[in-house]
Structure formats: structure tokens, C-alpha cells
C-alpha positions as CSV (number, residue, x, y, z in Angstrom):
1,X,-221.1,-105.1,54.6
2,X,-218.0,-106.3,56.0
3,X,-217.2,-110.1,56.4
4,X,-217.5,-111.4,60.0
5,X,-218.0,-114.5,61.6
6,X,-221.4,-113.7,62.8
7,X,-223.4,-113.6,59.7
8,X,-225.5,-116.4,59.2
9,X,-224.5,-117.4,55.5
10,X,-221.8,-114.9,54.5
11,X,-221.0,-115.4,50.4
12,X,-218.7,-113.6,47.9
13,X,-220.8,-112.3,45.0
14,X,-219.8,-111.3,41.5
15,X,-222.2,-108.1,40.7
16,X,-220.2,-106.9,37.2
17,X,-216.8,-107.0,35.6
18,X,-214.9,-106.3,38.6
19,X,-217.9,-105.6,41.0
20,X,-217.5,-107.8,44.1
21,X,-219.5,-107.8,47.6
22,X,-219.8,-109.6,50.7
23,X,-223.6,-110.5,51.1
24,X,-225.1,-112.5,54.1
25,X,-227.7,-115.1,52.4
26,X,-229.8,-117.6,54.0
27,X,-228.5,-120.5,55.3
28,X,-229.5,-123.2,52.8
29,X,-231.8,-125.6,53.3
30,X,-232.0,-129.6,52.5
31,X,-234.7,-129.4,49.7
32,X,-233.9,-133.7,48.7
33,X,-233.4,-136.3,51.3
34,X,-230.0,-137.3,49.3
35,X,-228.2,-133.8,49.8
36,X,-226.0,-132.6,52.5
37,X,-225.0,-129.3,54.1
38,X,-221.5,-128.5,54.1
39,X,-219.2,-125.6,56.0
40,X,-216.9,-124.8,53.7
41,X,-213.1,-124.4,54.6
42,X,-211.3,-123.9,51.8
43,X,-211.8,-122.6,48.4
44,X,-208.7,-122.5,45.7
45,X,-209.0,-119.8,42.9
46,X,-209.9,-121.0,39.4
47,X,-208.8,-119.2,36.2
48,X,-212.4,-119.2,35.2
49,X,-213.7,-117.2,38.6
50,X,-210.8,-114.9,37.3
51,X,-211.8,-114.6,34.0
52,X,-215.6,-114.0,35.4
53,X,-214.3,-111.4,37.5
54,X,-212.2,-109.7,35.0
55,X,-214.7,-110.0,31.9
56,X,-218.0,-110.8,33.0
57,X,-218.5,-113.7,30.4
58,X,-217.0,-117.3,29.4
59,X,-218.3,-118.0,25.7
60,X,-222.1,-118.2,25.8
61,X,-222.0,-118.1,30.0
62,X,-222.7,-114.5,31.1
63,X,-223.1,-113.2,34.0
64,X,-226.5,-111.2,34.0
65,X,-227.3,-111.5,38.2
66,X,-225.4,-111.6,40.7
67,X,-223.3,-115.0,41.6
68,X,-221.8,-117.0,44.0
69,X,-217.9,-117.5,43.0
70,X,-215.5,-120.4,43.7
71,X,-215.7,-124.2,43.0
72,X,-212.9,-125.6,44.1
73,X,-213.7,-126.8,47.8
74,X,-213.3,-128.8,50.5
75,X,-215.0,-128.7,53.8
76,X,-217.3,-130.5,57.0
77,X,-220.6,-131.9,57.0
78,X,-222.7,-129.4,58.6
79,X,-226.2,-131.3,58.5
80,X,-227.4,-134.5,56.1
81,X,-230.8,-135.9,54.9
82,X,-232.7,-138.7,55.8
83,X,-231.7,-141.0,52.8
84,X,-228.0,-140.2,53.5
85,X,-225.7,-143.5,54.1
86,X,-222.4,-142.8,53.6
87,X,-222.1,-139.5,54.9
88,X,-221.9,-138.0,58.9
89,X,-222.0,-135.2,60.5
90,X,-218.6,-133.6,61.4
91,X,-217.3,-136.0,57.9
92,X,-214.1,-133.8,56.1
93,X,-215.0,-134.0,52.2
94,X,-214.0,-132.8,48.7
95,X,-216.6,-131.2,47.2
96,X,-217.5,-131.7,43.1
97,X,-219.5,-128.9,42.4
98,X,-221.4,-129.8,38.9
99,X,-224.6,-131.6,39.5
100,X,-225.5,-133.5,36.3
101,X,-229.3,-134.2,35.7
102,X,-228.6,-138.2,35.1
103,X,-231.3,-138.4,32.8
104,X,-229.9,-137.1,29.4
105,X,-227.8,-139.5,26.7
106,X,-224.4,-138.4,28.3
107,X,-225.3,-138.9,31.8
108,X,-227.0,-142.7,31.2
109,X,-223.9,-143.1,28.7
110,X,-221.8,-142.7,31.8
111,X,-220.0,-139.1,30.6
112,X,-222.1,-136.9,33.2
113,X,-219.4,-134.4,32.4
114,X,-221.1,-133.4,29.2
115,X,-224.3,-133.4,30.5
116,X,-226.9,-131.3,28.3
117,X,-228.8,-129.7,31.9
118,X,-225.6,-129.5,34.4
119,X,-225.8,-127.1,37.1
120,X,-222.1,-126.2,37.7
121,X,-220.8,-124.0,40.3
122,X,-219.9,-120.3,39.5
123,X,-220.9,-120.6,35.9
124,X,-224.0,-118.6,35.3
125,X,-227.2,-118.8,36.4
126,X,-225.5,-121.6,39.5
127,X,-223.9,-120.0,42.5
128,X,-220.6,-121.1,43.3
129,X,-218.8,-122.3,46.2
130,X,-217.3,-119.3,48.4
131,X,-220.4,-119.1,51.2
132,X,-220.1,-120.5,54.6
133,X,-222.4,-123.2,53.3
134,X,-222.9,-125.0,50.2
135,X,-225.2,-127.8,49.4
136,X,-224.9,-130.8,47.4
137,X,-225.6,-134.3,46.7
138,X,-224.6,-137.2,48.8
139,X,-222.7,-138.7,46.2
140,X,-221.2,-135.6,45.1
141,X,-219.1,-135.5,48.1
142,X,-215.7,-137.5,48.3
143,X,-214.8,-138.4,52.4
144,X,-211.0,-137.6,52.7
145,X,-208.8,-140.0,54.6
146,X,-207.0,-138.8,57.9
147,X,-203.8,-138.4,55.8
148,X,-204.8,-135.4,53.6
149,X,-205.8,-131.6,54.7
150,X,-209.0,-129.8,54.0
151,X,-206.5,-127.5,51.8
152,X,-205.3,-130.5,50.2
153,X,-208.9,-131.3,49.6
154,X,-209.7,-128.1,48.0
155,X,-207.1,-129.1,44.9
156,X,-209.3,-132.4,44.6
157,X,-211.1,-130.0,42.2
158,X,-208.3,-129.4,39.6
159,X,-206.4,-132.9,40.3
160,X,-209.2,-134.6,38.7
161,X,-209.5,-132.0,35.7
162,X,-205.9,-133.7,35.3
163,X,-207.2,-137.1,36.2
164,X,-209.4,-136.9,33.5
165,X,-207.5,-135.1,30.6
166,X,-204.5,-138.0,31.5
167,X,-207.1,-140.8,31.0
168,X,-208.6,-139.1,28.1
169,X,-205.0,-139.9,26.7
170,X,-204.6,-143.0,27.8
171,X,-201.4,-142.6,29.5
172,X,-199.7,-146.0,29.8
173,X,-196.1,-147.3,31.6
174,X,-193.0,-146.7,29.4
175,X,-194.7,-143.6,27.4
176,X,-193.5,-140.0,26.3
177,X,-195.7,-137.4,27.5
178,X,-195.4,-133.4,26.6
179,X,-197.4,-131.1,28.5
180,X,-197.9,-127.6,27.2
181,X,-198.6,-125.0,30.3
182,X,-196.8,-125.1,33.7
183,X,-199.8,-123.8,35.1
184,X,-201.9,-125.7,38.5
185,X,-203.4,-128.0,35.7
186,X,-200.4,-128.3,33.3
187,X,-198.6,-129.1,36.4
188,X,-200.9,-131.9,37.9
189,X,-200.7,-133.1,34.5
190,X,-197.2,-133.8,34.9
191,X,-197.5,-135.5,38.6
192,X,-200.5,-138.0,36.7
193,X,-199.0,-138.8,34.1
194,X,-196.4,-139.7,36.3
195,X,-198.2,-141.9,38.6
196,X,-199.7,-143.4,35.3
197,X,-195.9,-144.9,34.8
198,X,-195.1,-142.5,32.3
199,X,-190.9,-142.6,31.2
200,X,-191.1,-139.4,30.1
201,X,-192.7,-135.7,31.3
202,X,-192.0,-132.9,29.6
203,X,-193.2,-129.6,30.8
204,X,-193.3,-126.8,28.1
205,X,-194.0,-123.2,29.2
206,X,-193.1,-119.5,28.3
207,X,-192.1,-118.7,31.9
208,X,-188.8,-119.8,33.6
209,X,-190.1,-119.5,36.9
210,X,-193.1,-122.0,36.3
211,X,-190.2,-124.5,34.4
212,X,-188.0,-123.9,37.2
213,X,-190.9,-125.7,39.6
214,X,-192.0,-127.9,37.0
215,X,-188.5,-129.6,37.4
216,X,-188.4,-129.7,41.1
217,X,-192.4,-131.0,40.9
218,X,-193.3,-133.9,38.4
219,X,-191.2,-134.3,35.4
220,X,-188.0,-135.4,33.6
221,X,-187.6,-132.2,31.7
222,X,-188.4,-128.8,30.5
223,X,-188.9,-126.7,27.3
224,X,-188.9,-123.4,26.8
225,X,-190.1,-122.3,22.9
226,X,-188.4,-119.8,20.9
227,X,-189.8,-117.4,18.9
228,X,-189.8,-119.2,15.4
229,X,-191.9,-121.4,14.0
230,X,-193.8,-124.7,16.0
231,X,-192.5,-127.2,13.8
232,X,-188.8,-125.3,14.3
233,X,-189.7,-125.5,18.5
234,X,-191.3,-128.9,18.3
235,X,-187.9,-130.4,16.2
236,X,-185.9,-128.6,19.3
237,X,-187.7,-130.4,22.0
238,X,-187.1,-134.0,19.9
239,X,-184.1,-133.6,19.5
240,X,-183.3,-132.2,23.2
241,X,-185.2,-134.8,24.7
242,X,-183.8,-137.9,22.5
243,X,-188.0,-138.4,21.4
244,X,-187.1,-139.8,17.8
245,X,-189.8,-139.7,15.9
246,X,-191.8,-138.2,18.7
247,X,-193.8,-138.2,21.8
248,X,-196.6,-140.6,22.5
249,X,-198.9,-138.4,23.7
250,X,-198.6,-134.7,23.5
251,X,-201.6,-132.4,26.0
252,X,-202.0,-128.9,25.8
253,X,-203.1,-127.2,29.4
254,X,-202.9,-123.7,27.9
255,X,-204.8,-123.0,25.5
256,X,-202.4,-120.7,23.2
257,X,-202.4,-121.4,19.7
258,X,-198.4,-122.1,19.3
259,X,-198.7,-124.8,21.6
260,X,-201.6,-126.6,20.2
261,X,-198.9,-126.6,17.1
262,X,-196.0,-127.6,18.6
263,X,-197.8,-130.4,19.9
264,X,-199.1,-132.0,16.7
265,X,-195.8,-131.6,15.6
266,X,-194.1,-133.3,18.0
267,X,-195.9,-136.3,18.8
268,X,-195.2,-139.7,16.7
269,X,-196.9,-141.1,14.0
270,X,-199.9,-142.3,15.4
271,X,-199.5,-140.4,18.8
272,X,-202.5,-139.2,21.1
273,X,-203.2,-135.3,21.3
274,X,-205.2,-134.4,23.7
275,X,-206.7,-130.5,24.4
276,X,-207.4,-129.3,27.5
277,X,-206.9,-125.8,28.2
278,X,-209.6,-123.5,26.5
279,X,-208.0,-120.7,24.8
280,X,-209.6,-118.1,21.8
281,X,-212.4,-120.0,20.4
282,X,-211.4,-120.2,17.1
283,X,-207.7,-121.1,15.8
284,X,-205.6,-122.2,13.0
285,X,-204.7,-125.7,13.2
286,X,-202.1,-128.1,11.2
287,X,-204.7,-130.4,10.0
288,X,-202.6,-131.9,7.3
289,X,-200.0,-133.5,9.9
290,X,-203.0,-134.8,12.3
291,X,-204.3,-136.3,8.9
292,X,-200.7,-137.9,8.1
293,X,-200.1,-139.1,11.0
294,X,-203.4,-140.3,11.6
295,X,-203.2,-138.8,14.8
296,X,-205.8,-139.7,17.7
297,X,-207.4,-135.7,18.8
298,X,-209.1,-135.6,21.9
299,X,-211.3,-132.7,23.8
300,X,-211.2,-132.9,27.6
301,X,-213.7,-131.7,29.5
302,X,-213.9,-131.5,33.5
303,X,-214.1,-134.5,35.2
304,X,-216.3,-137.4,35.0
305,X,-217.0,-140.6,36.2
306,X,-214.3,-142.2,38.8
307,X,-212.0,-138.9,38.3
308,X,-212.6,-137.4,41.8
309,X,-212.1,-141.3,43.6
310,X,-209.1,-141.7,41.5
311,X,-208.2,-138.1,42.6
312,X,-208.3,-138.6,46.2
313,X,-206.4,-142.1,46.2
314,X,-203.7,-140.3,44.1
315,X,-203.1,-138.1,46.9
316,X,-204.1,-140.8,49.8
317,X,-201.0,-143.2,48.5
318,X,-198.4,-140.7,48.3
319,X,-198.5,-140.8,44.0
320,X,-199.9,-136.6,43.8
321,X,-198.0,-134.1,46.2
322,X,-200.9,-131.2,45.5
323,X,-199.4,-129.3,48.9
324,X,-196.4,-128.2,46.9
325,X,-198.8,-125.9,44.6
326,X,-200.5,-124.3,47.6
327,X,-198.8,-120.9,47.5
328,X,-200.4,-119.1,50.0
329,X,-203.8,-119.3,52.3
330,X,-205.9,-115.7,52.7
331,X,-209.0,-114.7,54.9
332,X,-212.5,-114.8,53.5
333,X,-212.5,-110.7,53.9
334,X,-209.5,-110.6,51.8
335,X,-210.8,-112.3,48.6
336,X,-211.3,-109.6,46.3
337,X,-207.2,-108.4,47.2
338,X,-206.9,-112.3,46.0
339,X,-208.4,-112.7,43.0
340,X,-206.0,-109.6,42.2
341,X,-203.1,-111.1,43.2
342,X,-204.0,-114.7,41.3
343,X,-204.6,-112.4,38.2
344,X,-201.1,-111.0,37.9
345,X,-199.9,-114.3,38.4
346,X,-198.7,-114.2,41.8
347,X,-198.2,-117.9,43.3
348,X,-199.5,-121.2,41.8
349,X,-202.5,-122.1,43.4
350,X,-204.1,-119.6,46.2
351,X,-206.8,-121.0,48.6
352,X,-209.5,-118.5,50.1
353,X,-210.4,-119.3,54.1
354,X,-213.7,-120.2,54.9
355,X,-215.9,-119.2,57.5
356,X,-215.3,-122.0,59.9
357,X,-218.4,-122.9,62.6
């Protein structure tokens, strides 16, 4: 069927490695007093709806019946439940679309993020985000202040991916901070560590184009590796960027092997590595310099606690420009043509349309 404005709950399904449809579904219904119904407005494209779309799978997430893409959204309260307080109809929100149980160890430990029963959008068996109505719960839902745009809302999704991989290194005033991958993360990244009074942000990426707006965006400087060895490229960027004995805090938003390297190798004795992009599964790693230089290794996963309200006050006070990395708006009917274009890395972030009431 073709996408129009008269079907009741039009949604963007993932069939099979590179089978799409439009399907009208039921409108959704408020099954818990807490939840809200939300018209979405605007949903950006996420490398891992690409990588759905392109290979059917991430890891042990496969996608065995059709699916719901998107998760990176913004849009109006449409209808809320009786228990609701802090939410209206006609309210413009950011949506975070993985509900955690709150029962397990993580979630009662206060990292929902790694909760053992989370039902996330767009990762199999959930449905995602790109429907004409989503619903979640109350809490779940971040009110955005006259000053930023639905589309800005819709980055509220990666912004506090970088939020949280920032704060995983504990980025403090006066630091050095590397980032590895000029990409929409790598990138926001650079603008929080920034706002976390950071001296230093380097961007390091393989493509002068993505440097190029690096530079212009949210750092000091740029690296571009060569093709020897990561200790050879992680010496270049000391020396180039007067580090000394290296960076405070090196994060890798790529997930390639080289630059998981070159950033153990060019943080300081004692330095903070953090990993945040999710590359092959399996790597080599230079375990003996982490182990001299007693080095501080951290995962980063998502977002959790505060990382959305941080997020949204980033952007509220001026600290995040996430409008810069909004490279180009399409119709709902033109989403397929878009997650093409976002996989031959056309733009920096694209944002898909919603059906709009």
C-alpha cells in the first residue's frame, strides 16, 4: 500500500534483509494508566535500523517477524492515562524508546540501561518508532522547552548516547579528550565533552569531509591516521597536538579495530578509555599497554539514568547545537529511498517525517 495521510496507524515495517512495506496497524491502545499516546513527528535514522535493513541481524538480535523500524523520535501527546501528572495533551516530547522492567539487579541498582528484560525499540521482537503512533511510559517521555524543535528533539536520542559515554569517562574542566569517529555520535561526543569544560577535543576520522565539519562543529582539532601502525598514528597525534605523555581520556565512537589501538596508545598513564561504538565482535587488543599504564577501560551502553534530562538541558542552554547535524528532512513515503541514501553515507543525520494529525 502506499503511505497516505488517511490510514489510521500507518508504520514502516522491516519484512527481510532489504524487504520494506508500508502497513496500516491499529491505532494503539493505553493498556497501563502510566502510558501515553504519542503522534510522532520526527524520526532520525540510526546505524543500527541500517544495519537491520541491510543484514537482517545485530549479534544474537534477529529479525524473524516483521518490525517496526526507527527509535530516534520526537513528537505530540496524542492521548494520556489516568495516572498521568506530568504530561498533557497537545505536550511536544522526546521520546526514549527502551522500557526497562525496574525489577532486575541493574534496574534497582539504578543502570536501567543494562537491564536483563528491556524492551527496546526496533531491536527484535519490539517494534520501533516510525508509525503515526507510538506508545510509552509517562516517564519515558522528556517535555521539550519552547526553545528547541520537534527535529531537534528527535537527536535527543543520540545526544544522550553521547551524554552517557562522556560521563562514563568522567570528563572534567581542563582535560584532553580524543574522539575516534566523526560520525552523529562521535560528533556529539565532541560538543559534550565540550560543554563538560574539556581544553582539548580531538576528532579522529578516515574521512576529510567528516573532519572538515568536525572543526567547524565541537573541537580544537583534527586527526586524520595514516596507514602505518597505531602506536606510529597515536605518536603523530601527541606530538601534533602538544598531548605530552598523552590524552586524558581517549573514546572510540567507531568501532574499527585501528582506533580502539590508537586510542590506548595515546592516552596518558593512568588515562580513561572509554568504548562506545560496536564494531566486529571480536578483536585484537594491546592489553600489555592498558596493563602498564593501568589504564581505566570502560563499555558504554545507551543511555541511562539522568542522560536524556541532561540531554535536553544541553540543548535548552545553548551548550549542544544538534541542528547543525540535521542534513536533510524526507516524507514518511520516501523512507525506504532514505535509509539508501543514509547507507552510502549521504548527510550526517537524516530525519524521516511523520504522519502529523
Amino acid at each position: 500500500m502506499t503511505a497516505t495521510t488517511s490510514a489510521k496507524n500507518l508504520s514502516f515495517i522491516l519484512e527481510g534483509i532489504h524487504q520494506v512495506k508500508f502497513e496500516d496497524r491499529p491505532i494503539p491502545e493505553l493498556k497501563n494508566e502510566h502510558d501515553v499516546i504519542i503522534n510522532v513527528h520526527y524520526t532520525g535514522i540510526c546505524g543500527s535500523d541500517v544495519h537491520y535493513w541491510e543484514h537482517g541481524s545485530i549479534g544474537s538480535f534477529v529479525v524473524k517477524d516483521p518490525m517496526v523500524l526507527g527509535h530516534e523520535s520526537a513528537g505530540i501527546i496524542k492521548k494520556v492515562g489516568s495516572a498521568v501528572q506530568s504530561l498533557k495533551v497537545g505536550d511536544r516530547v522526546a521520546m526514549e524508546p527502551g522500557i526497562a522492567c525496574r525489577r532486575c539487579e541493574p534496574c534497582k541498582s539504578g543502570k536501567y540501561n543494562l537491564c536483563v528484560n528491556m524492551a527496546f525499540a526496533a531491536t527484535p521482537p519490539y517494534d520501533g518508532t516510525l508509525a503515526k503512533y507510538y506508545v510509552l511510559p509517562e516517564d519515558f517521555c522528556y517535555k521539550l522547552p519552547e526553545q528547541i524543535s520537534l527535529q531537534e528533539g528527535a537527536l535527543m536520542e543520540p545526544l544522550s548516547v553521547a551524554v552517557h559515554i562522556v560521563k562514563q569517562a568522567s570528563v572534567s574542566p581542563g582535560q584532553t579528550v580524543v574522539v575516534f569517529g566523526a560520525g552523529p555520535v562521535g560528533l556529539l561526543c565532541c560538543a559534550v565533552a565540550t560543554a563538560f569544560g574539556a581544553s582539548q577535543v580531538i576528532a579522529v576520522d578516515i574521512q576529510q569531509s567528516r573532519l572538515d565539519f568536525a572543526k567547524e562543529y565541537a573541537t580544537t582539532s583534527t586527526f586524520m591516521p595514516s596507514k602505518v601502525s597505531a602506536l606510529e598514528n597515536a605518536e603523530r597525534l601527541k606530538k601534533e597536538n602538544d598531548l605530552g605523555f598523552g590524552a586524558d581520556v581517549a573514546i572510540d565512537a567507531s568501532g574499527a579495530e585501528p582506533s580502539v589501538h590508537t586510542g590506548i596508545h595515546v592516552l596518558r598513564n593512568g588515562g580513561t578509555y572509554v568504548q562506545g561504538g560496536m564494531g566486529r565482535s571480536e578483536i585484537q587488543f594491546p592489553i600489555m599497554a592498558a596493563c602498564s599504564k593501568e589504564l581505566t577501560l570502560k563499555g558504554s551502553f545507551r543511555y541511562g539514568s539522568g542522560d536524556y534530562k541532561l540531554a535536553v538541558g544541553l540543548v535548552s542552554s545553548g551548550k549542544v547545537d544538534v541542528k547543525k547535524l540535521i542534513t536533510g528532512t524526507v516524507k514518511f513515503e520516501e523512507a525506504e529511498q532514505a535509509f539508501k541514501e543514509v547507507k552510502a553515507g549521504k548527510g550526517i543525520k537524516t530525519l524521516i517525517t511523520g504522519i502529523h494529525e
